[in-house]
N, C-alpha and C positions, 0 to 999 in steps of 0.2 A: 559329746566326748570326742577328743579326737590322740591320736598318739600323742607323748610325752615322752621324751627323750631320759633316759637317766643322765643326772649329772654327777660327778665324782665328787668324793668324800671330801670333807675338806682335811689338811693335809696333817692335822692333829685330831682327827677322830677317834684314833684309836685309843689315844692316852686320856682325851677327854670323856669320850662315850663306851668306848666299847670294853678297855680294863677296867674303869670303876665298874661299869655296870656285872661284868664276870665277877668281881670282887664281892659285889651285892651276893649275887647269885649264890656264892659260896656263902657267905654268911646264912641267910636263907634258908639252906640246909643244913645249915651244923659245920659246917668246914672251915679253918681257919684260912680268910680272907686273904687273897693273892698280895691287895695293897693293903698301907695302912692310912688309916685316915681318921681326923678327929670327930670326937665324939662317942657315944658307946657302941657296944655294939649291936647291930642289930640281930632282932627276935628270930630264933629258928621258926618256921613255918610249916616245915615238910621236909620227908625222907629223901625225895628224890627231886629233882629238876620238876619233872613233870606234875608234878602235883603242888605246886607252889600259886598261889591262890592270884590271876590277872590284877589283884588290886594292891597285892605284897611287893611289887615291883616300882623298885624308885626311879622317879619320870626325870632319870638324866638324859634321856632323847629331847627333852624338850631344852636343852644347854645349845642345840642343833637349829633351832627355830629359825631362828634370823637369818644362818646360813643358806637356810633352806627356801627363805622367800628371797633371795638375793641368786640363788639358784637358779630357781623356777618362776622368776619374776615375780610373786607374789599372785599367782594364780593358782585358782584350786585346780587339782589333778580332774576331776571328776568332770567337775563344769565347766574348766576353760572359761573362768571368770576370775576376774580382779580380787582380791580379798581384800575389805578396808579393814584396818587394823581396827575400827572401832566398833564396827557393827559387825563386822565377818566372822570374828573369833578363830584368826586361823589357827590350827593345829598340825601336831605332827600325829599322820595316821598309821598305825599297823598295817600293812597289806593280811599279813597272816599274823592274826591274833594272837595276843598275850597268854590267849588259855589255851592255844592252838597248837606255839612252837615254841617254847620258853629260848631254844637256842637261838631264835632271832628276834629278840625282842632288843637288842642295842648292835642291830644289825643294820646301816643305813641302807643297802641294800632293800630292805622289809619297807621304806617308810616312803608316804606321798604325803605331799604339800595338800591341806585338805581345807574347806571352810568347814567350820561349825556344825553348821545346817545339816550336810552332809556326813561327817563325822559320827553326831548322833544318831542318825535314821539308817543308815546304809549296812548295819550289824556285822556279819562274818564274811568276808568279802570273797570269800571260797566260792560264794554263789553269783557273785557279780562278775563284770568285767575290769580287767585291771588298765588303766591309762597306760602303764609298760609296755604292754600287750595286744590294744585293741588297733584293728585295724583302720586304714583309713575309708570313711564312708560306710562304715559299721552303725552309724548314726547318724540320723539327720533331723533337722529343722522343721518342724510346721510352720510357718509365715503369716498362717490364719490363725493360729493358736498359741504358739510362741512355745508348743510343748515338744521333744524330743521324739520322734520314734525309729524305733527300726528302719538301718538305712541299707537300700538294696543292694549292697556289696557284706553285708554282714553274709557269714559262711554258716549253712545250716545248722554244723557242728555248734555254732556258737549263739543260736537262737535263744535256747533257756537262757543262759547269761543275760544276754542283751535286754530280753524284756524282763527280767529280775531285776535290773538296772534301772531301766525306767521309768519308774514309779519313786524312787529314790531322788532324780533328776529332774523332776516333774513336779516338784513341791511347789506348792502355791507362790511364795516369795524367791524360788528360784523360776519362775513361769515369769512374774512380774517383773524380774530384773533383765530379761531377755526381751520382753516387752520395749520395755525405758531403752536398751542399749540400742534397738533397732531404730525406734523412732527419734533420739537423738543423731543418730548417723542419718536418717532421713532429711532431718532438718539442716542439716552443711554444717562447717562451721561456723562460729559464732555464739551469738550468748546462750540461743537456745541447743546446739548440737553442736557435733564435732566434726571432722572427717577422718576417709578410713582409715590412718596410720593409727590415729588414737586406736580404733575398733580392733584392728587389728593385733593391739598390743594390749587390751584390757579384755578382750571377748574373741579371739580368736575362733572358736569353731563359730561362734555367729559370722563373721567378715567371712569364713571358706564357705558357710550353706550359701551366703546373699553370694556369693561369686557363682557358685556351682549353680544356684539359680538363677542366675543371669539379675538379679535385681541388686547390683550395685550403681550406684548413682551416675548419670552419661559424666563422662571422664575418669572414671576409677577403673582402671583394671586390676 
């Protein structure tokens, strides 16, 4: 994992995500809806904002998708890897949960560029660290293992995160693809490998460990 830049909304978000989904919200509770829109209405759910159930919420964030790999290159926040649209399943992730903070739930603000893989497994990210947030060299690279661990500029403070993160980063088919990225960049360009500008634009925190550890190939700085 390494920082992630927030990029700015796009310039119709609000009318597209953020007042239909307030619109929802009120319906949701009982309250006549800010917009109008066809169709019926939707089912009241609950009293209050806060008790309106993570799965009653209409996934108008995902109208934001495309934006958002056009954004952040199509890289997952987590991995700092490429998402293929076929296998990767990118999604738009909650930082803080739909059952967490109902007022930021069509908040782009709230949301990272996520794979699949990760999306599923990684649960309430309260306990993780966030890509907005993490620092640099908070994480590092095994080269013999291809696994993620604790990088010695991570701040005690931020220990538990980090290895709660981990394991998360560390999944098997996320272990393997870090494998493949490295030894294609070893092999140069060509049929079988690439060079580093590719690496660096599909795998980024792989191309900064192989730098930080001096094992990028003689003539790449």
């Amino acid at each position: 994992m390494i920082p992630v830049e927030q990029a700015q909304a796009p310039g119709d978000y609000d009318a597209r995500v953020r007042q239909p989904g307030l619109s929802a919200i009120d319906e949701l509770v009982g309250r006549s809806p800010r917009l109008t829109r066809r169709g019926p209405r939707r089912k009241k759910v609950a009293d209050v904002e806060e008790d309106i159930p993570p799965e009653a919420f209409p996934p108008i964030w995902r109208s934001v998708l495309q934006d958002m790999k056009d954004a952040y290159h199509s890289r997952c926040a987590y991995l700092a890897l490429y998402i293929h649209d076929a296998t990767g399943n990118p999604s738009v992730d909650h930082v803080l949960p739909k059952s967490y903070a109902w007022d930021q739930v069509y908040e782009w603000t709230n949301y990272r560029l996520c794979a699949g893989i990760i999306n599923s497994k990684k649960g309430v990210l309260l306990t993780l660290v966030d890509p907005f947030t993490v620092g640099a060299e908070w994480f590092a690279l095994n080269l013999n293992t291809y696994h993620v661990e604790r990088g010695a500029l991570a701040p005690m403070a931020e220990w538990a995160r980090v290895d709660a993160t981990l394991p998360v980063l560390n999944q098997r088919l996320c272990v393997m693809e870090r494998d493949e990225y490295v030894r294609c960049y070893r092999h140069g360009p060509g049929a079988r490998g690439f060079g580093l500008g590719h690496l660096e634009d599909r795998a980024p925190f792989i191309a900064s460990e192989l730098r930080r550890q001096g094992q990028l190939l003689r003539g790449d700085t």
